[in-house]
C-alpha positions as a Markdown table, in Angstrom:
| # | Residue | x | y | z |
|---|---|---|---|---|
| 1 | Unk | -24.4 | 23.5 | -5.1 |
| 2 | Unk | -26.8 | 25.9 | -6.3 |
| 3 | Unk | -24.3 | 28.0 | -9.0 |
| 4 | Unk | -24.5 | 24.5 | -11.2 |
| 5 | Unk | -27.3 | 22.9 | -13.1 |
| 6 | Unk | -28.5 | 20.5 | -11.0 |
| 7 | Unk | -29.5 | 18.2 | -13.8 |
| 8 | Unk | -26.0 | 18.1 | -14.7 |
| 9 | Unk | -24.9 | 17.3 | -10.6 |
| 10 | Unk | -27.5 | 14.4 | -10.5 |
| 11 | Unk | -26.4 | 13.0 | -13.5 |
| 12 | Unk | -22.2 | 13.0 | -12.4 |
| 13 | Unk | -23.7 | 11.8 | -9.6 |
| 14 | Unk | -25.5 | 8.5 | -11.1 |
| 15 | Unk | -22.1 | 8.0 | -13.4 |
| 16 | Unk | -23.3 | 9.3 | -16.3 |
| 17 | Unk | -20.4 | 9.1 | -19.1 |
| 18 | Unk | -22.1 | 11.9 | -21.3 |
| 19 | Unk | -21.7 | 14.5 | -18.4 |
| 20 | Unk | -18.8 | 13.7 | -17.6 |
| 21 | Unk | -17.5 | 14.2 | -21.2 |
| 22 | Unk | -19.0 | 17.7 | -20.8 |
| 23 | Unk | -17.2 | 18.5 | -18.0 |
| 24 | Unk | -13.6 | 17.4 | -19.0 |
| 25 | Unk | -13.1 | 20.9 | -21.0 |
| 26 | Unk | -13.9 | 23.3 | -17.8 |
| 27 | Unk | -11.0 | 24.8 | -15.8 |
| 28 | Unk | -9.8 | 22.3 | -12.8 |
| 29 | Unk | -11.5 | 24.7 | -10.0 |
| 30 | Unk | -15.0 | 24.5 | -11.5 |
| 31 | Unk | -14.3 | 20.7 | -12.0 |
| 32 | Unk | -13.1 | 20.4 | -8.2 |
| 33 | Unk | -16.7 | 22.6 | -6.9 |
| 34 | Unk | -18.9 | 20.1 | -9.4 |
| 35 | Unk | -17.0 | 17.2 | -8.0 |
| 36 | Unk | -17.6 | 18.4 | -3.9 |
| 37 | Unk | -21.3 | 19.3 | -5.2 |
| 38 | Unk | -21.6 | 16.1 | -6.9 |
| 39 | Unk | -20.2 | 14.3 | -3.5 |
| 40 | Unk | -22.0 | 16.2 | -1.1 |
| 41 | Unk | -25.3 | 15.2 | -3.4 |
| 42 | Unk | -24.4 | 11.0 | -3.1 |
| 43 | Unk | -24.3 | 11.7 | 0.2 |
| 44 | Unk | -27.5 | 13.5 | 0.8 |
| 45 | Unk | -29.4 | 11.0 | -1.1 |
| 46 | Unk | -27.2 | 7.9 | -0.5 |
| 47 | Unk | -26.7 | 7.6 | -4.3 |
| 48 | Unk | -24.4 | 4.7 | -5.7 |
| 49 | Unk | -22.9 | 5.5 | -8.9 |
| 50 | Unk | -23.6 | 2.8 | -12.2 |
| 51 | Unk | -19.8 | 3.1 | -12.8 |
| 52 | Unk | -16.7 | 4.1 | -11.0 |
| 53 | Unk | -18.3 | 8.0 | -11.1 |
| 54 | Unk | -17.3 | 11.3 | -11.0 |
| 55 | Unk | -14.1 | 12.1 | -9.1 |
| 56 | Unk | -11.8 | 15.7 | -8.7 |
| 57 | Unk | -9.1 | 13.2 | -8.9 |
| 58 | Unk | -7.9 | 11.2 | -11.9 |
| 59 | Unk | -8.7 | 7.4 | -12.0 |
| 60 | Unk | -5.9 | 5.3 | -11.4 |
| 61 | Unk | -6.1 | 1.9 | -13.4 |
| 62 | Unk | -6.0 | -0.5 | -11.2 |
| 63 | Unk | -4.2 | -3.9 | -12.4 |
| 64 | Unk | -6.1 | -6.7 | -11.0 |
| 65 | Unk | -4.1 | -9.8 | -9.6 |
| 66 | Unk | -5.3 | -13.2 | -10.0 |
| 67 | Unk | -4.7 | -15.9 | -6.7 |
| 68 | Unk | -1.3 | -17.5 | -8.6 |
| 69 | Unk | 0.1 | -14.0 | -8.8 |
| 70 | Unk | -0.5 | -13.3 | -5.2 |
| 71 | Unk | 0.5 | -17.2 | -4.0 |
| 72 | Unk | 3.7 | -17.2 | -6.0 |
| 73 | Unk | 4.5 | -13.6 | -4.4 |
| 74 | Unk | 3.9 | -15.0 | -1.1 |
| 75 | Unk | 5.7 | -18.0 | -1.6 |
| 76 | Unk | 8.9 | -15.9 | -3.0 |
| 77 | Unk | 8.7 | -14.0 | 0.0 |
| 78 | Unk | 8.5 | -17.4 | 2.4 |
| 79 | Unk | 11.7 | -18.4 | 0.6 |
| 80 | Unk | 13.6 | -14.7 | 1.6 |
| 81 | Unk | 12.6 | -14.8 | 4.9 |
| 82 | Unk | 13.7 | -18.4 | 5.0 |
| 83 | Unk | 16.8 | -17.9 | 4.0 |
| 84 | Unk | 17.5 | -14.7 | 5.3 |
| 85 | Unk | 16.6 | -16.8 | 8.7 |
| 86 | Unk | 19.2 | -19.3 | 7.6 |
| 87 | Unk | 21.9 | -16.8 | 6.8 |
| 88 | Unk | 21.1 | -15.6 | 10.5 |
| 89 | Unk | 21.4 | -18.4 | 12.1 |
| 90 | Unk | 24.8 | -19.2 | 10.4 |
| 91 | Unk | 26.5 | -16.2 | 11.9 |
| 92 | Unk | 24.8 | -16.9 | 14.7 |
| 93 | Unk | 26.9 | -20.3 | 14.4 |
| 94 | Unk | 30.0 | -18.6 | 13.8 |
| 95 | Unk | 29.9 | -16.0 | 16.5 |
| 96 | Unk | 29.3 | -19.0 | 19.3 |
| 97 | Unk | 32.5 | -21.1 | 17.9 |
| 98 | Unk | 34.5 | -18.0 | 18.1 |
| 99 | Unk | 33.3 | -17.4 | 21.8 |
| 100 | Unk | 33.6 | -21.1 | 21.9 |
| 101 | Unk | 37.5 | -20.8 | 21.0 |
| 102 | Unk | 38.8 | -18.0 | 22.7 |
| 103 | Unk | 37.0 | -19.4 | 26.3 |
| 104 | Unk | 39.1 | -22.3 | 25.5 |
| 105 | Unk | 42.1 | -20.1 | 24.4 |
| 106 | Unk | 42.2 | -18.4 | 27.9 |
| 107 | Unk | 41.4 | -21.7 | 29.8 |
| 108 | Unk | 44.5 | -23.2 | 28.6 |
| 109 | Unk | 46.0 | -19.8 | 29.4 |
| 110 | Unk | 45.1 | -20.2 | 32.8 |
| 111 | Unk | 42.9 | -16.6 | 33.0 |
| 112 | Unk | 40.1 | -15.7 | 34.3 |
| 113 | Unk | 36.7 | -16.6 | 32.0 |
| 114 | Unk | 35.8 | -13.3 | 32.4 |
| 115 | Unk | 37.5 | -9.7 | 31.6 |
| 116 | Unk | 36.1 | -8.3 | 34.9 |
| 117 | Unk | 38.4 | -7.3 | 37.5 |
């Protein structure tokens, strides 16, 4: 933390736009060192950027979701499960009457109920 200006560290560290500006053109390495100096510094001093702050990584933008996008994507998935639960319990269905019909198919055969012997 020493090789930088610490001036310049304090202020990535508070969220200060105008250093970070000043810092965009250096090679990614020196950019990666400021931004563990610059961490290492919030955490010594328990410093809360103004702004998002000073990251080695680039800032995703995040796309904020109001409550009807998230109840209409919850009730969407309610109605797959539901039907996919439906869909189950049809085959479900379907596989009993064919058990169903080949018991009876063997009882009027007069065999055994089961294929153990």
């Amino acid at each position: 933390m020493s090789e930088f200006n610490q001036e310049l560290i304090k202020a990535l560290a508070h969220g200060d736009a105008e250093a970070h500006e000043q810092i965009k053109s250096l090679p990614l390495t020196v950019r990666m060192a400021l931004g563990t100096a610059v961490d290492q510094l919030r955490r010594d001093e328990n410093i809360i950027p103004i702004n998002s702050g000073f990251s080695i990584y680039e800032e995703k933008k995040s796309s904020h979701s109001n409550d009807e996008e998230v109840a209409n994507a919850l009730s969407e998935r309610n109605r797959l499960l539901r039907e996919a639960e439906e869909r189950r319990e049809m085959i479900r269905q379907k596989h009993l009457e064919k058990e169903i019909k080949a018991k009876v198919q063997r009882a009027r055969a007069g065999l055994a109920m089961n294929d153990r012997r």
